[in-house]
mmCIF file as Biopython writes it, N, C-alpha, C and O atoms, coordinates in Angstrom:
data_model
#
loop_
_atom_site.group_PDB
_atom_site.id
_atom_site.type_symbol
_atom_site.label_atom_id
_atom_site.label_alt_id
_atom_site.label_comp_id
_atom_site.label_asym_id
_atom_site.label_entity_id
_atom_site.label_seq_id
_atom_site.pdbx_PDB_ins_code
_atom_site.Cartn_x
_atom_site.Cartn_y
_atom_site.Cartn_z
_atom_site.occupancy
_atom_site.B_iso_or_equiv
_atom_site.auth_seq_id
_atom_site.auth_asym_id
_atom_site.pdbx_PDB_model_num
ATOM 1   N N  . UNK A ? 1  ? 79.425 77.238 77.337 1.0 0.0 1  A 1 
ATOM 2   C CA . UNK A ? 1  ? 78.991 76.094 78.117 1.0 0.0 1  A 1 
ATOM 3   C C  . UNK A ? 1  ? 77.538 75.778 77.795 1.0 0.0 1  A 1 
ATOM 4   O O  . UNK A ? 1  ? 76.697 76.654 77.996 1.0 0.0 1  A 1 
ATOM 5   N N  . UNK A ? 2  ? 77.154 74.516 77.278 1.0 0.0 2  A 1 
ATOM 6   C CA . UNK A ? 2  ? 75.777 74.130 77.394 1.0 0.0 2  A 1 
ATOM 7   C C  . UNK A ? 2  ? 75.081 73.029 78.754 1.0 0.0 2  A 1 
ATOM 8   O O  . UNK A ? 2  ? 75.475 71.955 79.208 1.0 0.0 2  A 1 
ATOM 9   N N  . UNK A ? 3  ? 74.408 73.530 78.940 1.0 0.0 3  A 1 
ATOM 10  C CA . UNK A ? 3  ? 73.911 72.981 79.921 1.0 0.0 3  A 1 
ATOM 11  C C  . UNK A ? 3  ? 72.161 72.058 79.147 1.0 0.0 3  A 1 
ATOM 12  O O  . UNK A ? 3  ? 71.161 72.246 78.454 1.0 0.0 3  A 1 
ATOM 13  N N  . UNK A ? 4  ? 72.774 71.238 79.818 1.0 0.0 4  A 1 
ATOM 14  C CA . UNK A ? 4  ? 71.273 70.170 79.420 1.0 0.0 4  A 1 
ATOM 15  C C  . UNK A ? 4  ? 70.298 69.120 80.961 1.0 0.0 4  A 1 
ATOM 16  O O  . UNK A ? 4  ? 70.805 68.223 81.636 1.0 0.0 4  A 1 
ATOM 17  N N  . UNK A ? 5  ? 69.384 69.474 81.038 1.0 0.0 5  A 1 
ATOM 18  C CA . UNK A ? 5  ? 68.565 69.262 81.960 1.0 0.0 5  A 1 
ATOM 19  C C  . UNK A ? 5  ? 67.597 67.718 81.469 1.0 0.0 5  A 1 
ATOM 20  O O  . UNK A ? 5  ? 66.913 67.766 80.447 1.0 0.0 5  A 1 
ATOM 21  N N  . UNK A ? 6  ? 67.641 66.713 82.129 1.0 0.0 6  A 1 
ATOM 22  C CA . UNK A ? 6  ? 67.009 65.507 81.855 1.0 0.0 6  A 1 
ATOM 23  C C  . UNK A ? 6  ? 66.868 64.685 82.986 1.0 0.0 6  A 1 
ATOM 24  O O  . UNK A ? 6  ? 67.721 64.338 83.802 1.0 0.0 6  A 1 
ATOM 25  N N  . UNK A ? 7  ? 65.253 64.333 82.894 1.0 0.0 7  A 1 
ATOM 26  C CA . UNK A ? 7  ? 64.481 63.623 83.814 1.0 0.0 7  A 1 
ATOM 27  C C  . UNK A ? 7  ? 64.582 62.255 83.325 1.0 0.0 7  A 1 
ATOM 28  O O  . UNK A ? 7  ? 65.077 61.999 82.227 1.0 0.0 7  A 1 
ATOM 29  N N  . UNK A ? 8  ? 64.139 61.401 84.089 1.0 0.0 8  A 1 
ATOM 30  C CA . UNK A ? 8  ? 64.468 59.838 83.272 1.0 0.0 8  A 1 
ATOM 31  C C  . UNK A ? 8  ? 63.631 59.341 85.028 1.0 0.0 8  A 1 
ATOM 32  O O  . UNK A ? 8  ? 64.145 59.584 86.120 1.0 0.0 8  A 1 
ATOM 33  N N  . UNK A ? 9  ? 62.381 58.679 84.825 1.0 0.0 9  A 1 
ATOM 34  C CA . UNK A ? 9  ? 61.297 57.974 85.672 1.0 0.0 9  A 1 
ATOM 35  C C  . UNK A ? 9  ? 61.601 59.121 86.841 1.0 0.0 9  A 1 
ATOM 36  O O  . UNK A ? 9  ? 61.115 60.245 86.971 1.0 0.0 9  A 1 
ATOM 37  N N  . UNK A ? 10 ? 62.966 58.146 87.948 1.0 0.0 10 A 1 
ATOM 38  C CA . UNK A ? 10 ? 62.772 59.365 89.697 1.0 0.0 10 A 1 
ATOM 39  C C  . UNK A ? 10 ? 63.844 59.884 89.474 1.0 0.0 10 A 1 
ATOM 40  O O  . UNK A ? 10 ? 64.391 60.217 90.525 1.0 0.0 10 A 1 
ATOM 41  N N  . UNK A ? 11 ? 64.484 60.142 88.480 1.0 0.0 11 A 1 
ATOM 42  C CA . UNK A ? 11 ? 66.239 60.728 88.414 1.0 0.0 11 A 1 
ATOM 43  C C  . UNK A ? 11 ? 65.858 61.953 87.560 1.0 0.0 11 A 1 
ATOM 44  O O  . UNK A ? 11 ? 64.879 62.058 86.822 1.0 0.0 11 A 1 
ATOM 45  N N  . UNK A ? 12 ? 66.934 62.962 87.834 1.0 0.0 12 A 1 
ATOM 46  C CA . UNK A ? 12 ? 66.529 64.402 87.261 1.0 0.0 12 A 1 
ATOM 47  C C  . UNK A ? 12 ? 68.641 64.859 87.604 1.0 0.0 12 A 1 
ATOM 48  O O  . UNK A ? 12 ? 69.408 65.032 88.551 1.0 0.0 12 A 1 
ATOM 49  N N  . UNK A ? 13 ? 68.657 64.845 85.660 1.0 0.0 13 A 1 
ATOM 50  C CA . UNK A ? 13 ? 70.122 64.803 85.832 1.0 0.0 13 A 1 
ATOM 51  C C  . UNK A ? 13 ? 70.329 66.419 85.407 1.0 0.0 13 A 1 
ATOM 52  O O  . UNK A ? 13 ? 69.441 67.249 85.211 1.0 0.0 13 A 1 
ATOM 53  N N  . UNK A ? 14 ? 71.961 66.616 85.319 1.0 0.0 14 A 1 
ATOM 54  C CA . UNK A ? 14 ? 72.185 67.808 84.718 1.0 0.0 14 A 1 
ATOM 55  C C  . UNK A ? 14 ? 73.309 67.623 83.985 1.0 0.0 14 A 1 
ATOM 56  O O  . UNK A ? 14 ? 74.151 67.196 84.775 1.0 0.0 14 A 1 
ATOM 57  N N  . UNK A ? 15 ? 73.862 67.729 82.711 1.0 0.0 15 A 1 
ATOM 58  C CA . UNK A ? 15 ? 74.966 67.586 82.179 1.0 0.0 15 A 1 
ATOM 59  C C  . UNK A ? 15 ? 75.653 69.318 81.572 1.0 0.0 15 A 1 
ATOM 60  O O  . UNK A ? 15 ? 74.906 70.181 81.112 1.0 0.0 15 A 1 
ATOM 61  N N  . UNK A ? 16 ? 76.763 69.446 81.680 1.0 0.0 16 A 1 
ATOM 62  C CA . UNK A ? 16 ? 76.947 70.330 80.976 1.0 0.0 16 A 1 
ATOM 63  C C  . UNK A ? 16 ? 78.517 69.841 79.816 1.0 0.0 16 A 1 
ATOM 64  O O  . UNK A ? 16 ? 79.485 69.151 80.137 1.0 0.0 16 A 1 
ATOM 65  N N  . UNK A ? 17 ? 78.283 70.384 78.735 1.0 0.0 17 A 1 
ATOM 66  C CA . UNK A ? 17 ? 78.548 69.941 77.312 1.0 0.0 17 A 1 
ATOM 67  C C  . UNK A ? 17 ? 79.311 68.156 77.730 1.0 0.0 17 A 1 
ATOM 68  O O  . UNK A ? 17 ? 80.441 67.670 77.760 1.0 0.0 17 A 1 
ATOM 69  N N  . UNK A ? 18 ? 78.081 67.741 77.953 1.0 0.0 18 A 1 
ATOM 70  C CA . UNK A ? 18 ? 77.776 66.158 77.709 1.0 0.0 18 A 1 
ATOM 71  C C  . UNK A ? 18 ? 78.497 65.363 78.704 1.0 0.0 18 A 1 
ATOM 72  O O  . UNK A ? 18 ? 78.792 64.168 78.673 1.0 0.0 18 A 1 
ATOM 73  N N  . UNK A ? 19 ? 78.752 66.366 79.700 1.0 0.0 19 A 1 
ATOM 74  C CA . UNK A ? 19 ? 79.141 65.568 81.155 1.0 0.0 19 A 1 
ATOM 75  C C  . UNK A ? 19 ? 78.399 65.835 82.459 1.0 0.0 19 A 1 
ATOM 76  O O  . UNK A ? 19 ? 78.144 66.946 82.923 1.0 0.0 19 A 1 
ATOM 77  N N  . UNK A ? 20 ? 78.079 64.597 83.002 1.0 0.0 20 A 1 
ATOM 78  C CA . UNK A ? 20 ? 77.517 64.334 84.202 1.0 0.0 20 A 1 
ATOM 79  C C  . UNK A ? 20 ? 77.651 65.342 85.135 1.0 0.0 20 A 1 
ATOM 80  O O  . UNK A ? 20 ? 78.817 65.325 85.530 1.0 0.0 20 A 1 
ATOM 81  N N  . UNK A ? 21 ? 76.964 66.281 85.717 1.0 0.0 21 A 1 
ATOM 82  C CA . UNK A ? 21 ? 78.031 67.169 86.860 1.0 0.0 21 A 1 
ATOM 83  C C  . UNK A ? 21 ? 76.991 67.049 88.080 1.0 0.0 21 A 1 
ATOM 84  O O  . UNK A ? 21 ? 77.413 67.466 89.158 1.0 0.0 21 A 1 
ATOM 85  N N  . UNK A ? 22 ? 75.779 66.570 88.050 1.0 0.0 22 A 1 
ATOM 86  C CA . UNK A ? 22 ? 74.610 66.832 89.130 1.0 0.0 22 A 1 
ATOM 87  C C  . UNK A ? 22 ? 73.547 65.643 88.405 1.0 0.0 22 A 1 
ATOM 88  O O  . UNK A ? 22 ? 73.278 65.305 87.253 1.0 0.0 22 A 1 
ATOM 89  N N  . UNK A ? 23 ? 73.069 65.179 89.958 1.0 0.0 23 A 1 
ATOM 90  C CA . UNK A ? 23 ? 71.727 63.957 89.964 1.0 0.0 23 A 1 
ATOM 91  C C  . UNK A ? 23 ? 71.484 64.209 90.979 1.0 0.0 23 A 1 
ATOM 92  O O  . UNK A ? 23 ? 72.103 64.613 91.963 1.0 0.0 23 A 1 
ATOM 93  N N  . UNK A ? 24 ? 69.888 63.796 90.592 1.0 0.0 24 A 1 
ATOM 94  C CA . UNK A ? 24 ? 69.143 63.880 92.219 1.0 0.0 24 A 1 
ATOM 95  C C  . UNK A ? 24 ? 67.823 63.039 91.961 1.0 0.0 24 A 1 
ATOM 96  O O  . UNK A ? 24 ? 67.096 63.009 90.969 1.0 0.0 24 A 1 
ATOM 97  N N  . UNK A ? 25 ? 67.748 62.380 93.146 1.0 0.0 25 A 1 
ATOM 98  C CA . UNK A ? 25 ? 66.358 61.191 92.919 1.0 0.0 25 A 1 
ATOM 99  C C  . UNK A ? 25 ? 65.324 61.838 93.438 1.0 0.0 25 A 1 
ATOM 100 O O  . UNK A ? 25 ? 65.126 61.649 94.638 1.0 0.0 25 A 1 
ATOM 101 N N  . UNK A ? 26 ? 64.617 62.542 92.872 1.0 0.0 26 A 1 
ATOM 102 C CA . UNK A ? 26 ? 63.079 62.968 92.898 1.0 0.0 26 A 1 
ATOM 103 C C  . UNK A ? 26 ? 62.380 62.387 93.956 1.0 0.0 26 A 1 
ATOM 104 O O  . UNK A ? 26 ? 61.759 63.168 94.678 1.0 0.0 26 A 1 
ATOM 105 N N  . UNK A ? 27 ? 62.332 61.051 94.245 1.0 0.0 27 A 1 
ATOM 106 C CA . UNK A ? 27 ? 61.535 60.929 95.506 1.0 0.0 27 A 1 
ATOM 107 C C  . UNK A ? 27 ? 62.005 60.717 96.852 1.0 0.0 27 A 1 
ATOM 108 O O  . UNK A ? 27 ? 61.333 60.666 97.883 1.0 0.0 27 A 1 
ATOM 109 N N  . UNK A ? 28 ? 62.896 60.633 96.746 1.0 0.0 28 A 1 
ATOM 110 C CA . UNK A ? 28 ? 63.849 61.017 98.217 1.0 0.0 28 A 1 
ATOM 111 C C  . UNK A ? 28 ? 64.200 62.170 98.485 1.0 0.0 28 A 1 
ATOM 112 O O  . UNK A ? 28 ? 63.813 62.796 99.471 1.0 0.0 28 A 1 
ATOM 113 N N  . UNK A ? 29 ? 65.079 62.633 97.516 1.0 0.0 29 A 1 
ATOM 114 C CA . UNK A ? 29 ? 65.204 64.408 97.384 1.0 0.0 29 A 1 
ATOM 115 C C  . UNK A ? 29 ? 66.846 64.079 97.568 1.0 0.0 29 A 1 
ATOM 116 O O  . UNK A ? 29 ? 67.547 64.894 96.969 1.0 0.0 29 A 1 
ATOM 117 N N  . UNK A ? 30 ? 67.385 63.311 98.096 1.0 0.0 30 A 1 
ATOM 118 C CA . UNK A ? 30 ? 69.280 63.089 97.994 1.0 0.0 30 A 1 
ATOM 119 C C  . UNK A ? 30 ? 69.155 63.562 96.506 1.0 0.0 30 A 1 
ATOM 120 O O  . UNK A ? 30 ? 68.309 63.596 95.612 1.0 0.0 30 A 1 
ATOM 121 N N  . UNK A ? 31 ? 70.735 63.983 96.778 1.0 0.0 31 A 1 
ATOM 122 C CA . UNK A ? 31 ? 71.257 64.136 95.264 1.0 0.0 31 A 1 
ATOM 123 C C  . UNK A ? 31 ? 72.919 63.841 95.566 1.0 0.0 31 A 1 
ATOM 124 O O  . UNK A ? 31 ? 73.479 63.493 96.605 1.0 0.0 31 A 1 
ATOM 125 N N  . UNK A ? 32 ? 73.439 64.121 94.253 1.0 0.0 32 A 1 
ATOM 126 C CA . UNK A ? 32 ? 75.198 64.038 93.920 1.0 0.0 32 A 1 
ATOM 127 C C  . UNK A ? 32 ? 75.629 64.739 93.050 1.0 0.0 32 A 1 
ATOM 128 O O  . UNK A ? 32 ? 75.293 64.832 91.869 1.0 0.0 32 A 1 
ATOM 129 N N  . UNK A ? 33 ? 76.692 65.454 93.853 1.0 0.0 33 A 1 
ATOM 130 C CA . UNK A ? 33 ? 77.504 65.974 92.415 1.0 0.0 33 A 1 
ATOM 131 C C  . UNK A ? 33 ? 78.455 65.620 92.219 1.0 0.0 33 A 1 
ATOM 132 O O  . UNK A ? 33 ? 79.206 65.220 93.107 1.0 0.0 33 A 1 
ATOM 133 N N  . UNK A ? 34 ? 78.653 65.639 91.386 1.0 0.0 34 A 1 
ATOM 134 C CA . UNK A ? 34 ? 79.692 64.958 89.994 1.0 0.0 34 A 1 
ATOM 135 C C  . UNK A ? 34 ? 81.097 65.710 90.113 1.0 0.0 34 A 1 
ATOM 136 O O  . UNK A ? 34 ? 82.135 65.178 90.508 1.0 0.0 34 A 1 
ATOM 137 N N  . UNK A ? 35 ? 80.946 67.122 89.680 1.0 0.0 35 A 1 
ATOM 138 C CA . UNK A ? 35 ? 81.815 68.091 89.488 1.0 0.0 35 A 1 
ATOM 139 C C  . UNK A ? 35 ? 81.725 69.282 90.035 1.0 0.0 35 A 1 
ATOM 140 O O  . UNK A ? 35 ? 81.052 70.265 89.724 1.0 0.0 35 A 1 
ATOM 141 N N  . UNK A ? 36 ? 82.669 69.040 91.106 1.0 0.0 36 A 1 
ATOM 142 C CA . UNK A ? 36 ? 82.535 70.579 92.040 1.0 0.0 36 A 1 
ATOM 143 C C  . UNK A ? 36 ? 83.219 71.766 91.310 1.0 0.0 36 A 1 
ATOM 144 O O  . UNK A ? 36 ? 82.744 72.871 91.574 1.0 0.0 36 A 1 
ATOM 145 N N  . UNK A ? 37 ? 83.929 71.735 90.713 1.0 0.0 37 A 1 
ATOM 146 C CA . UNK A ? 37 ? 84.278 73.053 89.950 1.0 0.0 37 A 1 
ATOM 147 C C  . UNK A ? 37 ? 83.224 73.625 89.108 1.0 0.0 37 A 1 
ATOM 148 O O  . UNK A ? 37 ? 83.199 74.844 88.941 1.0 0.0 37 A 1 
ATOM 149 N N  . UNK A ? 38 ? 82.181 72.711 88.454 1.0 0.0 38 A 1 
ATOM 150 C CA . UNK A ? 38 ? 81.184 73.210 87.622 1.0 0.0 38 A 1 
ATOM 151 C C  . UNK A ? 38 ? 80.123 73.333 88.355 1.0 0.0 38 A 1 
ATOM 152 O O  . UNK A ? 38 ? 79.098 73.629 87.740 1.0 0.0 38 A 1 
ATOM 153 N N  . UNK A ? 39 ? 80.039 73.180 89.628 1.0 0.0 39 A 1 
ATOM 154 C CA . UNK A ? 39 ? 78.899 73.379 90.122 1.0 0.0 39 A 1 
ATOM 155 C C  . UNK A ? 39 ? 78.996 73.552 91.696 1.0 0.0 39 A 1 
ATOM 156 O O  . UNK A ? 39 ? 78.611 72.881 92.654 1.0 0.0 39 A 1 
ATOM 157 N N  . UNK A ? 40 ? 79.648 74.690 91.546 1.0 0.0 40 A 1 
ATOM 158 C CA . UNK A ? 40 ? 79.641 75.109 93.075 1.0 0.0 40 A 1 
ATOM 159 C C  . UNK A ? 40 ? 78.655 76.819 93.276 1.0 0.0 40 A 1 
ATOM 160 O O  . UNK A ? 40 ? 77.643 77.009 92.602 1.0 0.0 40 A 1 
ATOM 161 N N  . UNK A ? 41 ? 79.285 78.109 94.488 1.0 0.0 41 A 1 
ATOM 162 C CA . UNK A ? 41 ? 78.103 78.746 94.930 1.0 0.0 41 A 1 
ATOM 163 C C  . UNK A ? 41 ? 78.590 80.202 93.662 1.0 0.0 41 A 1 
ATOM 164 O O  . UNK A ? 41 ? 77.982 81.272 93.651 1.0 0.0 41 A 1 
ATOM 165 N N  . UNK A ? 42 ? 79.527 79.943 92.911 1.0 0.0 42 A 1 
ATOM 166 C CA . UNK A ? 42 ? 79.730 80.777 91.922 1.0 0.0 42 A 1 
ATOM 167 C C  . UNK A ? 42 ? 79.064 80.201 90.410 1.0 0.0 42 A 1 
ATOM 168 O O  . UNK A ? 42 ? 79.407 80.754 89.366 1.0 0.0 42 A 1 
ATOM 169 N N  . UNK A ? 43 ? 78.445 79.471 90.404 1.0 0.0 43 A 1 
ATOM 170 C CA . UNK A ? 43 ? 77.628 78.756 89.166 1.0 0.0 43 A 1 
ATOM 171 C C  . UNK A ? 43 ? 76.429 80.009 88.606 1.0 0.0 43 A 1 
ATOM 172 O O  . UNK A ? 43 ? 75.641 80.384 89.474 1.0 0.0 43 A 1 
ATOM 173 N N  . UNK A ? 44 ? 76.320 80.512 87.484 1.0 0.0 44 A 1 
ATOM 174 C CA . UNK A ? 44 ? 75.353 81.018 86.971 1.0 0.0 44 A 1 
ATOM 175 C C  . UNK A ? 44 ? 74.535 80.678 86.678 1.0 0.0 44 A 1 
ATOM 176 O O  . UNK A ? 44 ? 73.748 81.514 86.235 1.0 0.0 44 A 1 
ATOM 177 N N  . UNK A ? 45 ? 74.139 79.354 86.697 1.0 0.0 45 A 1 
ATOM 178 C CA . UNK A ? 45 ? 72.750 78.651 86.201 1.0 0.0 45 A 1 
ATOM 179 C C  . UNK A ? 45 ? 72.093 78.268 87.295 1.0 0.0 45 A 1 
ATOM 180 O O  . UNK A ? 45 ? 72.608 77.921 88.358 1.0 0.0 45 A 1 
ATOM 181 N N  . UNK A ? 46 ? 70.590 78.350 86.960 1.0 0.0 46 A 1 
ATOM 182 C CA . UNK A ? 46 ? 70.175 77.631 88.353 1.0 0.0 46 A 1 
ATOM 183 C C  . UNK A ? 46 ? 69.686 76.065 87.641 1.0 0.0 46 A 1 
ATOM 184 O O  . UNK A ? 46 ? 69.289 75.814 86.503 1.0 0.0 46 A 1 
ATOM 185 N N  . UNK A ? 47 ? 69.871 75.313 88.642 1.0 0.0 47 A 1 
ATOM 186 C CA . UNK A ? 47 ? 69.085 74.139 88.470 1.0 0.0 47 A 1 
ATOM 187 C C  . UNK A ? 47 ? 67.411 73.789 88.597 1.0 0.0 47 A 1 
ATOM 188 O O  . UNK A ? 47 ? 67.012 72.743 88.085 1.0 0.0 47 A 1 
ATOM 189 N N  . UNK A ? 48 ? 66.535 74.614 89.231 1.0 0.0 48 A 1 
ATOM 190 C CA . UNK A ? 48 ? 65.556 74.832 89.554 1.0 0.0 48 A 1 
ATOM 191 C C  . UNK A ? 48 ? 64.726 74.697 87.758 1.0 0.0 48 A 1 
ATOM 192 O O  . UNK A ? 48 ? 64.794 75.194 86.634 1.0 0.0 48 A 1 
ATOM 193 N N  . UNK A ? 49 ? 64.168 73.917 88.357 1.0 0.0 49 A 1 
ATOM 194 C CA . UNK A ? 49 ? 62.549 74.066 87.075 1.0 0.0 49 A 1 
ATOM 195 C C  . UNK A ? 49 ? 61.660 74.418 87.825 1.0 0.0 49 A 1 
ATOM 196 O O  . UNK A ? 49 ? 61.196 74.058 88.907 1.0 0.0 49 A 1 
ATOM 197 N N  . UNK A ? 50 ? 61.421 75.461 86.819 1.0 0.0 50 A 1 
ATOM 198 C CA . UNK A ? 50 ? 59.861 76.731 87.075 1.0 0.0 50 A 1 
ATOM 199 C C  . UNK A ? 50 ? 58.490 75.634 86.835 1.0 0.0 50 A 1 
ATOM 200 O O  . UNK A ? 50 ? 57.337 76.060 86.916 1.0 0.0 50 A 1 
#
């Protein structure tokens, strides 16, 4: 699985191998997910930037 992390102006997406699964608007702080199987509380990745 690749996971790819991309900001774009107030949006801060997450794709993994080149699908949408998580967004979230930076200045509100809402977000959406896409794909609950790829991103539920058994997920190994964190989304967090250090």
């Amino acid at each position: 699985m690749v996971f790819t992390k991309e900001t774009k102006d107030n949006e801060f997406y997450v794709y993994m191998n080149g699908k949408l699964i998580y967004k979230r608007w930076l200045k509100t702080g809402q977000s959406k997910v896409f794909d609950l199987m790829a991103y539920d509380k058994y997920t190994e990745y964190s989304l967090n930037d250090n």
